[in-house]
C-alpha positions in Angstrom: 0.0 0.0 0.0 2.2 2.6 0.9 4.6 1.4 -1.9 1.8 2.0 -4.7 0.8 5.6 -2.9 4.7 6.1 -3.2 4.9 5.5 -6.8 1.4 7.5 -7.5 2.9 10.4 -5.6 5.7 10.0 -8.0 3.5 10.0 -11.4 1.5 12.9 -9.9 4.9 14.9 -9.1 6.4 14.2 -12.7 2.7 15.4 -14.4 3.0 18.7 -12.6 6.6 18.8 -13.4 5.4 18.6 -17.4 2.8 21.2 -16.9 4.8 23.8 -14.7 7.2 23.3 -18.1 4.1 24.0 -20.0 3.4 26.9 -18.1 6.5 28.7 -18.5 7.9 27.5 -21.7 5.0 26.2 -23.7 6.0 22.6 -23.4 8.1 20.6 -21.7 10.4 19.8 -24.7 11.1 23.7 -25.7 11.4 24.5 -22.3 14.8 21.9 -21.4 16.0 22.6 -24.7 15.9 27.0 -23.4 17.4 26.1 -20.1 20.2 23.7 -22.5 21.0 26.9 -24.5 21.1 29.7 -21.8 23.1 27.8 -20.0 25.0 26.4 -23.2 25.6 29.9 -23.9 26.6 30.8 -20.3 29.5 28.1 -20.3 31.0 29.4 -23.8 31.4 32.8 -22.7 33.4 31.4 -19.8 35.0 29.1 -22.5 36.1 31.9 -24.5 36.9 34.4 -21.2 39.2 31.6 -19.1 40.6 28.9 -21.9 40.8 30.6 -25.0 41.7 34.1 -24.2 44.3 32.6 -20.9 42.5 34.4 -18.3 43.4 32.1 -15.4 44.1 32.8 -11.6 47.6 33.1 -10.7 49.1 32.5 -14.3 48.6 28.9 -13.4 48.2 25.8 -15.9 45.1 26.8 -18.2 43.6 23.2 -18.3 43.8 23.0 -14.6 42.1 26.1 -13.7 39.4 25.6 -16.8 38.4 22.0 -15.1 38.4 24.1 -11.9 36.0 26.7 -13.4 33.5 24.3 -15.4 33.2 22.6 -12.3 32.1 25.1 -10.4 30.1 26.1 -13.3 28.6 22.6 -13.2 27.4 23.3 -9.7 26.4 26.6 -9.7 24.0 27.1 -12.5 21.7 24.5 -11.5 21.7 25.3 -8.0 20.9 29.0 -8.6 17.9 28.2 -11.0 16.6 25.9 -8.4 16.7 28.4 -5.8 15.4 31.2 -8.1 12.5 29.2 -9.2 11.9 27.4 -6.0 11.1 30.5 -4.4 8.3 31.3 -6.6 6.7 27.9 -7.2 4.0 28.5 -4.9 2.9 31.5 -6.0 2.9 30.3 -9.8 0.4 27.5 -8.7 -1.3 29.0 -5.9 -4.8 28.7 -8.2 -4.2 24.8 -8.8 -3.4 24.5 -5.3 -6.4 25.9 -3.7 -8.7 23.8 -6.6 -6.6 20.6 -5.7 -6.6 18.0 -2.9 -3.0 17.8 -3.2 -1.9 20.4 -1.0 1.7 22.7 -1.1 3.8 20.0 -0.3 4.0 18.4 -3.5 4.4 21.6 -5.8 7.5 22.5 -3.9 9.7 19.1 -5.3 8.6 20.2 -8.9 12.1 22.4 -8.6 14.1 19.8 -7.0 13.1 17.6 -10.4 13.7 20.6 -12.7 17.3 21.0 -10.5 18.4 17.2 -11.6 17.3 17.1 -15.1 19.1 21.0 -15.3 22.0 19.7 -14.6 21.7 16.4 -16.3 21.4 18.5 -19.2 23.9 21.1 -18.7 26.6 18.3 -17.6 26.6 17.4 -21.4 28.9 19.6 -22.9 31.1 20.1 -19.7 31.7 16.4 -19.5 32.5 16.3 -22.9 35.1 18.7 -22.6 36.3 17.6 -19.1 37.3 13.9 -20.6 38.8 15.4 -23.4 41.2 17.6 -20.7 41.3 13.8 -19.2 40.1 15.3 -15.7 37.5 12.7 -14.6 36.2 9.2 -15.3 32.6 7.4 -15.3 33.2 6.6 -11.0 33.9 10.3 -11.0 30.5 11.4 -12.9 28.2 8.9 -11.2 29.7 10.5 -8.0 29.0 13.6 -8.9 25.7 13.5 -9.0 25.0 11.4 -5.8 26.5 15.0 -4.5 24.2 16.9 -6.5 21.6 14.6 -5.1 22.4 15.8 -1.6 23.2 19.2 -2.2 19.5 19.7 -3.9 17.9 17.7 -0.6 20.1 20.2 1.2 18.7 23.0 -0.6 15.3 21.8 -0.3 15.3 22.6 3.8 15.8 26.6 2.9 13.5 26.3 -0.4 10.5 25.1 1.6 10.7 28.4 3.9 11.5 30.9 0.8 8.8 29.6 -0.9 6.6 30.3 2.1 7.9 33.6 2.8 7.2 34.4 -0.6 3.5 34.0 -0.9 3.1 36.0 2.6 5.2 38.4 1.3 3.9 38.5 -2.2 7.5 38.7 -3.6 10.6 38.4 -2.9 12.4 37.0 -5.8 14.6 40.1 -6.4 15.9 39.6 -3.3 16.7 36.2 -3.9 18.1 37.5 -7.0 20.7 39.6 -5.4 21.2 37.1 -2.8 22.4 34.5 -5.4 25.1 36.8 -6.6 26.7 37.1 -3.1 26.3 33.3 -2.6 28.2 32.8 -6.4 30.6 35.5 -5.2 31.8 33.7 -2.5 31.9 30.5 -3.8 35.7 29.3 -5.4 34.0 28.8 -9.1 36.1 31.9 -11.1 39.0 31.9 -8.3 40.8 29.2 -6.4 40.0 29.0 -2.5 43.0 30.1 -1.3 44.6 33.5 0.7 41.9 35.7 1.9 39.1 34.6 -0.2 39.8 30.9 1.6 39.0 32.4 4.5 35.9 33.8 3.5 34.6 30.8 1.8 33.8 29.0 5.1 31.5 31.4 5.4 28.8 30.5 2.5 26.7 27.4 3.0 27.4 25.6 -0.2 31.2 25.3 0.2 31.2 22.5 1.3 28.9 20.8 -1.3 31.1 22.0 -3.9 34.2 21.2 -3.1 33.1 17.9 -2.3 31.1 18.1 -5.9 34.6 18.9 -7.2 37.0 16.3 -5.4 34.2 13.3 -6.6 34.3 14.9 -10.1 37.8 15.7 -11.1 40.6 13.3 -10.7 43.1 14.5 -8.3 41.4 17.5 -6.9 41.2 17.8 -2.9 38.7 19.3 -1.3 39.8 22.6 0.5 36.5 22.8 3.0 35.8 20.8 6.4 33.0 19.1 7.8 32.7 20.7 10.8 32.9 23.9 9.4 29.7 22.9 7.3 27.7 21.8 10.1 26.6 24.7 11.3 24.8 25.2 8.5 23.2 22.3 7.9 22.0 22.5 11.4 20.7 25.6 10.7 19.1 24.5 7.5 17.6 21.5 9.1 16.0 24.1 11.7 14.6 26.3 9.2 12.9 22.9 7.5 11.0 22.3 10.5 10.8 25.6 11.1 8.7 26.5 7.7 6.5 23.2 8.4 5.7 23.4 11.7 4.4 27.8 12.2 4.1 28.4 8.5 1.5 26.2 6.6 -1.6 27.1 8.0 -0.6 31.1 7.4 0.6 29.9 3.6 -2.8 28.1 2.7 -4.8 31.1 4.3 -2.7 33.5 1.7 -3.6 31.5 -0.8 
């Protein structure tokens, strides 16, 4: 029984997956194939910027700090359109929630799906050019992605509250917006953590999931961030979770 209720939970969550594609692209189909190019386009411009023109930190090797740089690309773009549309996914289908017996709880994994196919798709032309520097293997990709996994559950625990706040507060995505640019700011993707900046790295959430992202991705790389620096956070993330499900869903459904 609660294996079948699983698996219809599942169906249900990929049908509203489809339509919130439908919603915003006009089909499911144009809609990956957008995100593919934007972020297609994204990665040649840092292609052109950091490989082909040398731009590279320190005058170091180019094909070392290029894999550094695509990797952090590989993590980042996903993560910040997950966060960016997470926040609003509520408030896109407050009408359907309010008509439907499935309640919030649902709509808010519709990003978290979005998030994995993302960066399944954007991971095709970095991979590509990542086994052609010979700078990871198949172990190394499969790993990857089990840290994408985690990262996205990860994510999910501040998600749930934004996209809370943001039907109380009728919008917030700019903020969000700017908030994304500190978070990529302080994050080693464009510079190596190292000197100053290394010090101010342990200070943004996801540091930790990238450079464990990285070290299971590229061959070679260690990771440069600590456990115990990172559990703060995900204490604090965890709190905010329980936090957003515990004071805030009876206020959410009566904004809706």
């Amino acid at each position: 029984m609660l294996r079948s209720d699983f698996f219809l939970q599942i169906r249900i969550l990929l049908v509203l997956v489809r339509r919130d594609y439908a919603l915003q692209y006009a089909g499911s189909a144009l809609g990956l194939t957008w995100m593919f190019l934007q972020n297609l386009s994204l990665i040649l411009v840092y292609t052109i910027v950091f490989y082909f023109l040398g731009i590279r930190s320190g005058g170091g090797d180019a094909r070392e700090y290029f894999a550094h740089v695509l990797s952090g690309l590989l993590f980042w773009i996903p993560l910040q359109e997950f966060l960016i549309r997470g926040t609003g996914i509520l408030t896109d289908n407050r009408q359907l929630i309010k008509r439907s017996p499935l309640g919030p709880e649902i709509f808010l994994w519709i990003p978290f799906v979005q998030f994995l196919l993302h960066w399944a798709i954007t991971s095709v032309p970095i991979l590509i050019f990542l086994f052609w520097l010979g700078k990871v293997n198949i172990l190394g990709v499969l790993l990857s992605f089990v840290c994408m996994v985690l990262t996205g559950l990860y994510l999910v625990c501040v998600q749930n509250y934004l996209a809370r706040i943001n039907i109380i507060l009728r919008d917030i995505s700019p903020l969000v917006r700017l908030l994304t640019q500190f978070l990529f700011w302080g994050l080693p993707i464009v510079y190596e953590s190292k000197g100053a900046l290394g010090k101010w790295n342990v200070f943004n959430p996801f540091f930790f999931p990238l450079e464990t992202f990285r070290s299971a991705l590229l061959i070679g790389y260690e990771s440069r961030a600590g456990f115990v620096e990172f559990l703060p956070f995900l204490f604090l993330f965890t709190g905010i979770l329980l936090l957003s499900r515990s004071k805030l869903n009876q206020i959410v459904l009566d904004h809706l």
